[in-house]
LUMVEXKOL-351894 format. One record per residue: residue in three letters; x, y, z of N, C-alpha, C, O in turn. Coordinates in steps of 0.001 Angstrom, whole numbers, padded with zeros to 6 digits, always signed. Layout:
BEGIN
ALAXYZXYZXYZXYZ/...
REM end
This chain:
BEGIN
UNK+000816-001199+000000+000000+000000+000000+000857+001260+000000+000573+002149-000803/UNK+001973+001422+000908+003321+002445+000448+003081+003014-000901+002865+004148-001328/UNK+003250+001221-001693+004011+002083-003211+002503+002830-003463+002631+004052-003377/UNK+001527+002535-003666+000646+003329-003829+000454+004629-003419-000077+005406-004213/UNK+000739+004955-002485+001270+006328-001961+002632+007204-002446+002614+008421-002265/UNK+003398+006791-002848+003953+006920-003585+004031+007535-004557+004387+008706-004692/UNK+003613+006597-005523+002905+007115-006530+002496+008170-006882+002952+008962-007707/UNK+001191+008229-005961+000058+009301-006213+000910+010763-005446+000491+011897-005679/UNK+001652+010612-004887+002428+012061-004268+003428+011965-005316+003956+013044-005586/UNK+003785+011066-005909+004520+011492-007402+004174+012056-008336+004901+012740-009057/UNK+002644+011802-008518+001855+012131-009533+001115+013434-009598+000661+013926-010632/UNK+001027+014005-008251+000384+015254-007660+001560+016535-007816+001264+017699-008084/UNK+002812+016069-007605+004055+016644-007487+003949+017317-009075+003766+018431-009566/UNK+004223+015684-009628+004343+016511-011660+003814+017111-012105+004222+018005-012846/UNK+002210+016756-011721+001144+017822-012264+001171+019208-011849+000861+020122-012613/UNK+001753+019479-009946+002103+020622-010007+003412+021609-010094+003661+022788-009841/UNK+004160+020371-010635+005387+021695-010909+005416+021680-012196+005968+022637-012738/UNK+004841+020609-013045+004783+021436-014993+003679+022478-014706+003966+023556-015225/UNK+002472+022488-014022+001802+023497-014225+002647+025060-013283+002701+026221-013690/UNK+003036+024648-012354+004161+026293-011871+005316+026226-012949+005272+027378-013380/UNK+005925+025841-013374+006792+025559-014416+006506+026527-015767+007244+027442-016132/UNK+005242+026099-016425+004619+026342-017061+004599+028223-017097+005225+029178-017557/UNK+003531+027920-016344+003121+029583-015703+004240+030558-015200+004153+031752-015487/UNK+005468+030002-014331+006744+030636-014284+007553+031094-015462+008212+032116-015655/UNK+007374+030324-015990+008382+030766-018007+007621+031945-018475+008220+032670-019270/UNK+006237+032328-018087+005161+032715-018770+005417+033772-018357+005695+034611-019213/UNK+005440+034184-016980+005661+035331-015947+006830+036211-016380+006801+037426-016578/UNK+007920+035334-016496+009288+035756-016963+009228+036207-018184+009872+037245-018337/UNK+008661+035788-019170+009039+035967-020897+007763+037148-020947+008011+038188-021557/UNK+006577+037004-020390+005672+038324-020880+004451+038621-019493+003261+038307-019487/UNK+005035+039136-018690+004383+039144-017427+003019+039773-017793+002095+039331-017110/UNK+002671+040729-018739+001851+041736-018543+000591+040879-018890-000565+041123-018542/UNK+001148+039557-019837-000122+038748-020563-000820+038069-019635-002035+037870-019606/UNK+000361+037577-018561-000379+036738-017594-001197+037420-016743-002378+037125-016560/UNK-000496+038510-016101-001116+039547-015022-002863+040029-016177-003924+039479-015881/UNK-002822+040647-016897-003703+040726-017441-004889+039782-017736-005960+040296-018061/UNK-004799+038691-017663-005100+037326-018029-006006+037180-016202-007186+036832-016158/UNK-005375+037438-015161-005557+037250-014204-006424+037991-013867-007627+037726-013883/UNK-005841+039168-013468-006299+040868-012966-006887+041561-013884-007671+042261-013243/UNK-007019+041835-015088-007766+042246-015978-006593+043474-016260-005452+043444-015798/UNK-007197+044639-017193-006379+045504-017630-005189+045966-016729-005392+045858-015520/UNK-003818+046531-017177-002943+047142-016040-001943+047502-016974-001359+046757-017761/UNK-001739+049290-016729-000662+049354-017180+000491+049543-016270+001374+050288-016695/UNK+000651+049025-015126+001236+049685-014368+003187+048657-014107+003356+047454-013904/UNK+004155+049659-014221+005277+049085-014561+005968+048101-013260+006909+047319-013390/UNK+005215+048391-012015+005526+047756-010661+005100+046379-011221+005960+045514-011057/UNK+003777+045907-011950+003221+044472-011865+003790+043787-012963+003606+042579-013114/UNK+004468+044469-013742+005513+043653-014507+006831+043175-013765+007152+041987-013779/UNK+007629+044198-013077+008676+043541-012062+008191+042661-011034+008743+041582-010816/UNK+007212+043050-010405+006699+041690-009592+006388+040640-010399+007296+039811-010336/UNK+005640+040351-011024+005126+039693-012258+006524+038651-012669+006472+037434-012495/UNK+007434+039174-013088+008526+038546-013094+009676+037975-011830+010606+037181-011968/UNK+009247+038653-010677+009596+038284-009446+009198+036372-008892+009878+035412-008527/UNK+008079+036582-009068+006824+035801-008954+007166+034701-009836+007322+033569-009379/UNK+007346+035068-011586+007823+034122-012632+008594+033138-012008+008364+031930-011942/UNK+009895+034023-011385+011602+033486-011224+011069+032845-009428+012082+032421-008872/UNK+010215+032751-008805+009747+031971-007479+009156+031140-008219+009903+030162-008167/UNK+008227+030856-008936+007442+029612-009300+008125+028305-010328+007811+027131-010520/UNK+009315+029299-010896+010555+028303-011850+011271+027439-010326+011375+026214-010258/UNK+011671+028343-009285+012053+027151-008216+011278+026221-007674+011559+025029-007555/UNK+010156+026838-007295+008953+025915-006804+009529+024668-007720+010066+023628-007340/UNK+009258+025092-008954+009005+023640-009676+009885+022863-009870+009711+021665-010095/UNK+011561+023757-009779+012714+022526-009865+012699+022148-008568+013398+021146-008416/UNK+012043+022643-007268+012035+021538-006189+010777+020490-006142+010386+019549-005452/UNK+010459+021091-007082+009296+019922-007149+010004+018646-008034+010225+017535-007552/UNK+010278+019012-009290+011183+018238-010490+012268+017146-009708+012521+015970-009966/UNK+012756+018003-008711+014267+017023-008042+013370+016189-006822+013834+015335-006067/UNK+012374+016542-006845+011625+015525-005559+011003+014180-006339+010600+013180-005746/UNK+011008+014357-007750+009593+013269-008490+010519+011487-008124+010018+010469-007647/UNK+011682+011685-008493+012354+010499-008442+012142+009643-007065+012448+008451-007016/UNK+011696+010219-006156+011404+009571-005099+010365+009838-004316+009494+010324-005037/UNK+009865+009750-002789+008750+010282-002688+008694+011609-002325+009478+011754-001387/UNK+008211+012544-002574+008349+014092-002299+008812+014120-000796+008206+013542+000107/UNK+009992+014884-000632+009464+015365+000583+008433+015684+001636+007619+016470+001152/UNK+008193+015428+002696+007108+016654+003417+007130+017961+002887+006302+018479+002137/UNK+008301+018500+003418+008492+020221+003333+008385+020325+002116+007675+021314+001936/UNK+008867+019589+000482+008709+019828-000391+007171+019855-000710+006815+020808-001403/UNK+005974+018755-000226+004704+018743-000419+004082+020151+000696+003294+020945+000183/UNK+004386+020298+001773+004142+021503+002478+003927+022949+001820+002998+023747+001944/UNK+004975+022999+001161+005467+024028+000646+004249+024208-000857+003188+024831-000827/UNK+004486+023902-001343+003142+023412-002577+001373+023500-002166+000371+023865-002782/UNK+001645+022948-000780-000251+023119-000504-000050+024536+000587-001111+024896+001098/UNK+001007+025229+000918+000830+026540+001388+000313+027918+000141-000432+028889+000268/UNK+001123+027396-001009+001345+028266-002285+000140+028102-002864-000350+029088-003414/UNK-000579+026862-002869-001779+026528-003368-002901+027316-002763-003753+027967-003367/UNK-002746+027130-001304-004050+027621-000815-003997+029250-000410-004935+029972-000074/UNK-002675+029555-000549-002746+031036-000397-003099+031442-001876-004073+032189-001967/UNK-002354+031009-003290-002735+032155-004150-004559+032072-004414-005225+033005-004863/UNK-005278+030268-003871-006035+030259-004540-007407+031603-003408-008389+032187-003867/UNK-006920+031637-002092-007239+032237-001487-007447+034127-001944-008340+034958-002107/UNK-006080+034017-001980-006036+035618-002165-006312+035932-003819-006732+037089-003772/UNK-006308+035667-004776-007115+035903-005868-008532+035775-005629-009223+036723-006002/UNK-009189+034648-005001-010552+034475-005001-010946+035475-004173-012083+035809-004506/UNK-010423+036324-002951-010748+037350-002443-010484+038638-003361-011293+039540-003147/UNK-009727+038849-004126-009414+040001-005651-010887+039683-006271-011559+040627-006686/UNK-011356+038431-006327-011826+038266-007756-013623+038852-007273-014421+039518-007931/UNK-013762+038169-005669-015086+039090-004692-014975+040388-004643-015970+041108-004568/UNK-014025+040747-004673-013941+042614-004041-013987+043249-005520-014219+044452-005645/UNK-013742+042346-006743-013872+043407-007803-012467+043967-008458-012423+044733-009420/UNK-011490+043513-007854-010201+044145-008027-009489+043566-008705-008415+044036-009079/UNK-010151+041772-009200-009460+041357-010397-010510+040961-011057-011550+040764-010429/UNK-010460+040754-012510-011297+040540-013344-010918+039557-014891-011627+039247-015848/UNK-009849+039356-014646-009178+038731-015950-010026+037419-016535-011030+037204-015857/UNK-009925+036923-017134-010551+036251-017754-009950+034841-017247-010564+033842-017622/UNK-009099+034702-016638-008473+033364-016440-008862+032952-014714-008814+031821-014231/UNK-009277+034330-013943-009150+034444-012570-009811+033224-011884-009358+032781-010829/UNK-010943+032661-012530-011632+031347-011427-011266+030381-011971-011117+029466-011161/UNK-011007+030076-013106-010316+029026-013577-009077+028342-012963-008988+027153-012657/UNK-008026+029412-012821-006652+029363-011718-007218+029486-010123-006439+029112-009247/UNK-008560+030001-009716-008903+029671-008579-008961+028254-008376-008111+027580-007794/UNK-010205+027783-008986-010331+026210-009262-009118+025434-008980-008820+024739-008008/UNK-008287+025809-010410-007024+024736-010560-006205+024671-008841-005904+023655-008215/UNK-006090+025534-008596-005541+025745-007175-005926+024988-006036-005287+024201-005338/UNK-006963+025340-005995-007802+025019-005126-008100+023190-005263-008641+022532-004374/UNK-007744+022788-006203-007906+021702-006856-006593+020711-006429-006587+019517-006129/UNK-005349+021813-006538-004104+021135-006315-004112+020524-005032-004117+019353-004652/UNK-004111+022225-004163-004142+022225-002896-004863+020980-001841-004547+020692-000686/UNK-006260+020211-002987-006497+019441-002343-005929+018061-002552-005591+017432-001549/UNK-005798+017569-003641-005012+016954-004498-003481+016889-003272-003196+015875-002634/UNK-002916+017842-003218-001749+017931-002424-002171+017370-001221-001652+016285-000959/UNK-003072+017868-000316-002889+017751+001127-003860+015912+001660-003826+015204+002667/UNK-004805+015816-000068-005032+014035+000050-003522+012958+000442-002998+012196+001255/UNK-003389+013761-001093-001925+012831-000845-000761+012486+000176-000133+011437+000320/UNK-000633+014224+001124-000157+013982+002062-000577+012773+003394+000149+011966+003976/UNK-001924+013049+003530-002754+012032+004483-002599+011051+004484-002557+010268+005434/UNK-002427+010806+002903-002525+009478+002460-001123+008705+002781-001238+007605+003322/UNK+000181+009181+002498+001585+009059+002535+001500+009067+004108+002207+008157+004539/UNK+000916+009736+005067+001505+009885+006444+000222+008467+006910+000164+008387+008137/UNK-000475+007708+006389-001678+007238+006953-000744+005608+006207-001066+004470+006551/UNK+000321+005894+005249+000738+004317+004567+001788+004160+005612+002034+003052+006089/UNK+002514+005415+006037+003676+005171+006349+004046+004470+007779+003741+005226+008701/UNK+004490+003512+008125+004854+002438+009510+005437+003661+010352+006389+004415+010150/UNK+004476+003562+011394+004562+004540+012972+006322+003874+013315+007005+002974+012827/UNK+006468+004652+014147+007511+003483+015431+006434+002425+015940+005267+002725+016195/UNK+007030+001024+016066+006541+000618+016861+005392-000433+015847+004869-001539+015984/UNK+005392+000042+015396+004357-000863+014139+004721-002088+013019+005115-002002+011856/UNK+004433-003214+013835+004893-004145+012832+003846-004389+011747+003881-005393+011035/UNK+003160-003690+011670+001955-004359+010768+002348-004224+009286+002258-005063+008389/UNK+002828-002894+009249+003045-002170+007910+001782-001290+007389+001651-000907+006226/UNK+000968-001063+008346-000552+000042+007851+000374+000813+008240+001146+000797+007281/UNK+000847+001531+009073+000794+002856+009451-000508+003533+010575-001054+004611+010811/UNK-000551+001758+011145-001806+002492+011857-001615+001543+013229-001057+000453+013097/UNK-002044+001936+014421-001391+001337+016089-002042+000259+016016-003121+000031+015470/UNK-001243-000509+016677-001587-001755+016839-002978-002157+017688-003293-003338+017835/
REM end
């Protein structure tokens, strides 16, 4: 039952660091498309340097995600992923209530997020619920 856990925190991992991966290259090469895409119109030259700030954080996210796939993710590496998850999907979906973002992509990337985030923190349960306690000969991961 392990490898099955495994697995699926392997599989949660890839899906979310090609998709930060993805979206990081995107940030970097034409921030204004994404921000726009998100937030709706902006000409403003601060959300392009952040914008690309943001790019060059989500390219690491994902090579620590990338150097984790070969084995089973880290904790802190899966931690780290359902914090990022549930904050951006948080704080956009509060932009997207107040009116202050409007982009065309904004609930969609809520969703996806929100989607990971759960996706992420199953898998964690799941990995800490396979894994043998001290003390546990059974091999559940669960007291004798």
């Amino acid at each position: 039952m392990a490898h099955v856990g495994r697995f699926r925190s392997r599989a949660v991992m890839r899906v979310s660091y090609l998709i930060e991966l993805v979206t990081g290259l995107a940030l970097l090469a034409a921030p204004n498309v994404v921000i726009r895409a998100l937030m709706g119109p902006s000409d403003d030259a601060a959300a392009t340097v952040v914008g690309r700030v943001l790019g060059g954080a989500l390219v690491g996210l994902a090579i620590a995600g990338a150097s984790a796939e070969r084995r089973t993710p880290a904790r802190g590496v899966m931690l780290a992923y359902l914090v990022y998850d549930v904050t951006t999907a948080t704080i956009l979906a509060a932009a997207g209530l107040a009116g202050t973002a409007v982009g065309s992509l904004l609930w969609p990337v809520v969703g996806a997020h929100a989607l990971l985030a759960s996706a992420v923190l199953g898998s964690m349960m799941h990995s800490r619920r396979s894994t043998p306690q001290a003390g546990d000969s059974s091999g559940r991961g669960l007291p004798d």
